[in-house]
C-alpha positions in Angstrom: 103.9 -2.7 5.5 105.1 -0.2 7.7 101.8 0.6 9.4 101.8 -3.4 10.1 105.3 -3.3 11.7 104.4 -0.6 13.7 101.4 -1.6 14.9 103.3 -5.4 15.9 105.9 -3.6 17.7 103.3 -1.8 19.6 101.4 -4.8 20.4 104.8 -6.8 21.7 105.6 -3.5 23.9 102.1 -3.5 25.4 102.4 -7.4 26.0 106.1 -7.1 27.5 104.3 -4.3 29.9 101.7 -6.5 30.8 104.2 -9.0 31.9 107.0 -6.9 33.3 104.5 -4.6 35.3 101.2 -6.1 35.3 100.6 -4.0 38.5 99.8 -0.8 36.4 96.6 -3.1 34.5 95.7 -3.5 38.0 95.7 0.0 38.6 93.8 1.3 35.7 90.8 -1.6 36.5 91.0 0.0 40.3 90.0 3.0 39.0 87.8 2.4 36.5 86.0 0.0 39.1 86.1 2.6 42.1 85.0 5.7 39.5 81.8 3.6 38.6 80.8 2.7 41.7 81.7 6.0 43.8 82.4 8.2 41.2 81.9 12.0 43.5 83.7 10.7 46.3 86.5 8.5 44.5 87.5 11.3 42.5 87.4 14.0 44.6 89.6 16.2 45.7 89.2 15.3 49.6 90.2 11.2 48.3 93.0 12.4 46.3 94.7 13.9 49.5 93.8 11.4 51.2 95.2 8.3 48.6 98.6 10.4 48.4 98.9 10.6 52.2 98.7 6.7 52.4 100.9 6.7 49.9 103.3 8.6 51.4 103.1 6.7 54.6 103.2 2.8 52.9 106.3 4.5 50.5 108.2 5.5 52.8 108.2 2.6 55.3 109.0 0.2 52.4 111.6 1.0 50.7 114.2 0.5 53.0 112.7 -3.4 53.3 111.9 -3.4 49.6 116.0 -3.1 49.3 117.0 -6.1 51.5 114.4 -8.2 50.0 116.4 -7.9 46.7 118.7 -10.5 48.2 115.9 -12.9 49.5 116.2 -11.6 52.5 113.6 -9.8 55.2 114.1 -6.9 57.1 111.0 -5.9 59.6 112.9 -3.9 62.2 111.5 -0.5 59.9 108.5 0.2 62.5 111.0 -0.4 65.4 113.4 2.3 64.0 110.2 5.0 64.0 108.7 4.1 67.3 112.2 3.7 69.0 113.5 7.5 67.0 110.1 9.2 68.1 110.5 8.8 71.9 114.3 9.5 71.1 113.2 12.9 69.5 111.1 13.7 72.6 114.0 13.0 74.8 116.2 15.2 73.4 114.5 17.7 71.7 114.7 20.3 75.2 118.2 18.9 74.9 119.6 20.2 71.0 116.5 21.6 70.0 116.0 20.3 66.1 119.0 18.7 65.6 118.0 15.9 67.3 115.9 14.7 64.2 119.0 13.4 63.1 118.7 10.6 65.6 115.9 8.9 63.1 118.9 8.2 60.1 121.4 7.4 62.8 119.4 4.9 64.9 118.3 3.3 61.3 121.8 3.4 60.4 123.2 1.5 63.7 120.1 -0.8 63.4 120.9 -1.9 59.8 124.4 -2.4 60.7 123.8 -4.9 63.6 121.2 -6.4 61.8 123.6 -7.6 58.9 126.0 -8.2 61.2 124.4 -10.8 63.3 122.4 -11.8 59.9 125.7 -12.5 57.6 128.3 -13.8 60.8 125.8 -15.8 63.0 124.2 -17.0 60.1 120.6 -16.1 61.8 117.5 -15.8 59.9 116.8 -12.0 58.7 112.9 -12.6 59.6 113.5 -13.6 63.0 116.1 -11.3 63.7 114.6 -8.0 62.4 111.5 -9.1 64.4 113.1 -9.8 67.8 114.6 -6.0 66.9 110.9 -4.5 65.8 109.4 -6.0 69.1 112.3 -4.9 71.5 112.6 -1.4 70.1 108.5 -1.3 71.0 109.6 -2.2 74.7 111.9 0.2 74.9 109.7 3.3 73.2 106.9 1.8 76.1 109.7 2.2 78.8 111.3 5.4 77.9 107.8 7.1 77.4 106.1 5.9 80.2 103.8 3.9 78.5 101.9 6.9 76.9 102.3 9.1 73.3 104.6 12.1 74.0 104.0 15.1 71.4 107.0 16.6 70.5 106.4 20.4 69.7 108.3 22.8 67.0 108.6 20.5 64.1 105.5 22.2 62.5 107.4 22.3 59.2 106.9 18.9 58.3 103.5 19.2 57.5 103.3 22.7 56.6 101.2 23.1 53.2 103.1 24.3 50.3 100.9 23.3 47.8 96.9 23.2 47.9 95.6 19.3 48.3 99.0 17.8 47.8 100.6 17.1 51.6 103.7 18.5 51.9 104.9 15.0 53.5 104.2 13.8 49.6 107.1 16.5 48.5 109.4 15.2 51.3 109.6 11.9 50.0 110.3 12.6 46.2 114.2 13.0 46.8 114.7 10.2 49.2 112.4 8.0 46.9 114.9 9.4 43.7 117.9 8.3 45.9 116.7 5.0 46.4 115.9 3.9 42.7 119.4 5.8 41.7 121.4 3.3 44.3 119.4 0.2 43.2 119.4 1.3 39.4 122.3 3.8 38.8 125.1 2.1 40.9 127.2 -1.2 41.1 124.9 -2.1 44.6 122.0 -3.0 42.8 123.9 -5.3 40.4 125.7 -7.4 43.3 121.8 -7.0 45.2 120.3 -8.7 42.7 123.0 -11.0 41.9 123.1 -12.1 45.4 119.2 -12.9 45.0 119.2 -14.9 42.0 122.7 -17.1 43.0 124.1 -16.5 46.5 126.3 -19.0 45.9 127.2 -18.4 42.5 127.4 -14.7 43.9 130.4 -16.1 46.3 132.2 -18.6 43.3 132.3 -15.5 41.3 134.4 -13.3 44.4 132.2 -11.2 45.4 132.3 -10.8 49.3 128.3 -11.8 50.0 128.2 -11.4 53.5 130.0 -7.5 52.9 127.1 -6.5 50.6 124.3 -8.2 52.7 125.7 -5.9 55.4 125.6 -2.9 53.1 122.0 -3.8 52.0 120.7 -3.8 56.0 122.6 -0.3 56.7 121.2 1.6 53.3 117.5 0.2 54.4 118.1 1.4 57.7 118.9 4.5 56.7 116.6 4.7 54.2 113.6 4.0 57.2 115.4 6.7 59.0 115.4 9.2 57.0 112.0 8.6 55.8 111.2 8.7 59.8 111.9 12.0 59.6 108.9 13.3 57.5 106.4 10.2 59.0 106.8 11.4 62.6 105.3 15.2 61.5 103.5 13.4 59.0 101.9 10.6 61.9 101.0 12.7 64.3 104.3 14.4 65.6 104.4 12.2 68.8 106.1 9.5 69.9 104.1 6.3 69.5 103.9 3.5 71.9 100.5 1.5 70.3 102.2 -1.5 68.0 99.7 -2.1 65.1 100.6 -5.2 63.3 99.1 -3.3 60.0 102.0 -0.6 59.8 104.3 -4.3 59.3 102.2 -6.0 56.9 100.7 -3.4 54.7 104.0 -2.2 53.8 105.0 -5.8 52.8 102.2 -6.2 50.8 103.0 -3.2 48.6 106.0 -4.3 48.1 105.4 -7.6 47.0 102.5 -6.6 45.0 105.1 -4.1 43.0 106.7 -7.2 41.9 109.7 -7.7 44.0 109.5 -11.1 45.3 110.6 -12.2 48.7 112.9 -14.6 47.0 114.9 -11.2 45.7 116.7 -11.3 42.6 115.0 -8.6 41.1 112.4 -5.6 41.8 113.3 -2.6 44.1 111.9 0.5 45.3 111.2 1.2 41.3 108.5 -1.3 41.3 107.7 -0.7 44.9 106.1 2.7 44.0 104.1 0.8 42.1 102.9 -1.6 44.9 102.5 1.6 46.9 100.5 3.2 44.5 98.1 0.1 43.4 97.4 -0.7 47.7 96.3 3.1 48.5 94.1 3.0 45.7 92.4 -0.2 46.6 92.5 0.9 50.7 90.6 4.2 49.6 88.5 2.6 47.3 87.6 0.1 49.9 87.2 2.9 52.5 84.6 4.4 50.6 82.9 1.2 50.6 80.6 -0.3 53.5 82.8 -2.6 54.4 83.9 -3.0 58.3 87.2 -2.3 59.0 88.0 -6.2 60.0 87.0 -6.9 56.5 89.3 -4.7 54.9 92.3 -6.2 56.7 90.7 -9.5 55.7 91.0 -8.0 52.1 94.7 -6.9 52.6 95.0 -9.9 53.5 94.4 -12.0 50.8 95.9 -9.5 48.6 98.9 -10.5 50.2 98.3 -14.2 49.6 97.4 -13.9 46.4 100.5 -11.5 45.0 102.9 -14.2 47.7 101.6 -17.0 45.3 101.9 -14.7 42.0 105.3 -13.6 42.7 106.3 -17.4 43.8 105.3 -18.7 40.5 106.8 -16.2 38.3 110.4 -16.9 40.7 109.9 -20.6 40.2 109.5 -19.7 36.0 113.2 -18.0 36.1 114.4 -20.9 37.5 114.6 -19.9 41.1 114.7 -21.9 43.9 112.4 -20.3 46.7 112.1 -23.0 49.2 
C-alpha cells in the first residue's frame, strides 16, 4: 500500500511539474532532438560555450523587463539603457578612468524612474513609452558617437577566463540573477507585483499605493538592465554600439514569455525567466547547427513567440484573467 501511495504522489508531482513548468519537457525534447540529429557538434564542448554565452546575453537583458511584466505591464527601454551607457562609458572613461562603469546602473536607474513616472501619473501606455525611450536613447548613442562603434579600452576584466569553457560573463551574472529571484520571491515587492497583475484594481480597494509600486517596479528593472550592462558591454564586444537590431528586443521577450510569465503579469518572474532563457539558447544553437538561413531562424523565433503569446494567453484567461 505504501509503494502505491508513493508511486501516486510521484505521479501528481510529475503532473503538477508538467503544468507549473512545462518549459523544462520542452527542454529535455530539445536535447534529445538536437543530440540525435547533431550529436558531435551539439554536445560539444565548442556549443556548450557557445549556448551559455547566449544565455548569458538573453538573461541578462530580460530580467529587468521580466520584472515589470509581473504587473501587466512592458518595459522595452532595456537595449536603450546599453546602447545609450556604452557611448556614455567611452565618453568618460579618459575622464574617471573605471569608475565610469557606474554610469550603466545609474542611467538604468534614472531611466526606470521616469519611465514609471510618466507611466503611473500620465496614465501613458508602458509599450509605447519605453519604446519612444529605446528609439531616442539610439539617436542619441548615434549622435554622441559620431555615427560609428567606439571601443572602449581597459575593461579586459570582464571577459577574462577564470574557468576553462565556461565565459566568465556566465559567473558575472549568477549574483545579479540571485538578487533578482530574492526581490521577486524573498521580499514584500513580489507579493504587491503580482498582486497588481492579477487585480489592479482590487490592488488599489485593498490600500495599496499602485501607482508607488509600479514606479518601484520600472526603477529595480532599470537597474537591474544596468547593472547587467555592465558585464554585456565586455561581454558584446567592449564598444559602444550604434547598429539597432530589432532581435536584441524581441528575442529577450520571447524568453521571457516562453518561461511562463505572461504579458498579462500576475505571476512568473526572473525564476521562470531562466527558464525561457535556457529553453531559447538551446533551440537558437540547435538551429544554428542546422542548414537553415539566418532569415529562417528569425522566422522560427518568431513563431515561437506566437505560439508561447497564445499558450500563455490561454492559461491567463483559465485563472480568470482578463487580458484584453
Amino acid at each position: 500500500m505504501n509503494h502505491s501511495n508513493t508511486k501516486r504522489s510521484g505521479l501528481r508531482s510529475t503532473w503538477e511539474a508538467v503544468k507549473n513548468y512545462p518549459v523544462i519537457f520542452i527542454v529535455v525534447g530539445l536535447v534529445a532532438i538536437f543530440s540525435a540529429l547533431y550529436t558531435k557538434r551539439f554536445l560539444s564542448p565548442v556549443n556548450f560555450s557557445a549556448t551559455l554565452r547566449q544565455f548569458v546575453t538573453l538573461m541578462l537583458f530580460s530580467i529587468g523587463p521580466s520584472i515589470v511584466m509581473l504587473l501587466g505591464s512592458m518595459d522595452l527601454s532595456f537595449i536603450g539603457v546599453w546602447m545609450l551607457g556604452s557611448v556614455l562609458l567611452w565618453i568618460l572613461t579618459p575622464v574617471i578612468g573605471p569608475l565610469s562603469l557606474l554610469v550603466f546602473p545609474l542611467l538604468g536607474l534614472a531611466t526606470g524612474f521616469i519611465a514609471g513616472v510618466v507611466h503611473t501619473k500620465g496614465r501613458i501606455p508602458s509599450f509605447i513609452l519605453t519604446l519612444a525611450i529605446l528609439i531616442t536613447y539610439w539617436g542619441l548613442t548615434v549622435v554622441l558617437s559620431g555615427g560609428y562603434p567606439r571601443p572602449v579600452k581597459g575593461y579586459d576584466f570582464i571577459t577574462a577566463p577564470v574557468l576553462p569553457r565556461v565565459p566568465t560573463p556566465f559567473l558575472w551574472s549568477i549574483p545579479i540573477i540571485i538578487a533578482s529571484i530574492i526581490v521577486v520571491l524573498r521580499t514584500r515587492l513580489g507579493t504587491y507585483f503580482w498582486a497588481i497583475g492579477s487585480n489592479e484594481e482590487g490592488t488599489r480597494l485593498a490600500g495599496i499605493d499602485v501607482d508607488r509600486y509600479k514606479i518601484i517596479a520600472f526603477m529595480l528593472s532599470g537597474t537591474f538592465t544596468g547593472i547587467g550592462s555592465i558585464i554585456l558591454f565586455g561581454h558584446l564586444g567592449g564598444s559602444a554600439p550604434v547598429e539597432f537590431n530589432m532581435n536584441n528586443v524581441v528575442r529577450p521577450l520571447v524568453a521571457i514569455i516562453l518561461g511562463g510569465t505572461p504579458m498579462a503579469g500576475g505571476s512568473g518572474g526572473p525564476h521562470r525567466t531562466i527558464l525561457g532563457v535556457f529553453t531559447f539558447s538551446i533551440l537558437y544553437r540547435g538551429l544554428y547547427l542546422s542548414p537553415l538561413r539566418p532569415e529562417i531562424i528569425d522566422v522560427v523565433v518568431g513563431i515561437v513567440l506566437i505560439l508561447s503569446v497564445i499558450i500563455n494567453s490561454r492559461g491567463t484567461r483559465m485563472k480568470g484573467v482578463d487580458i484584453s
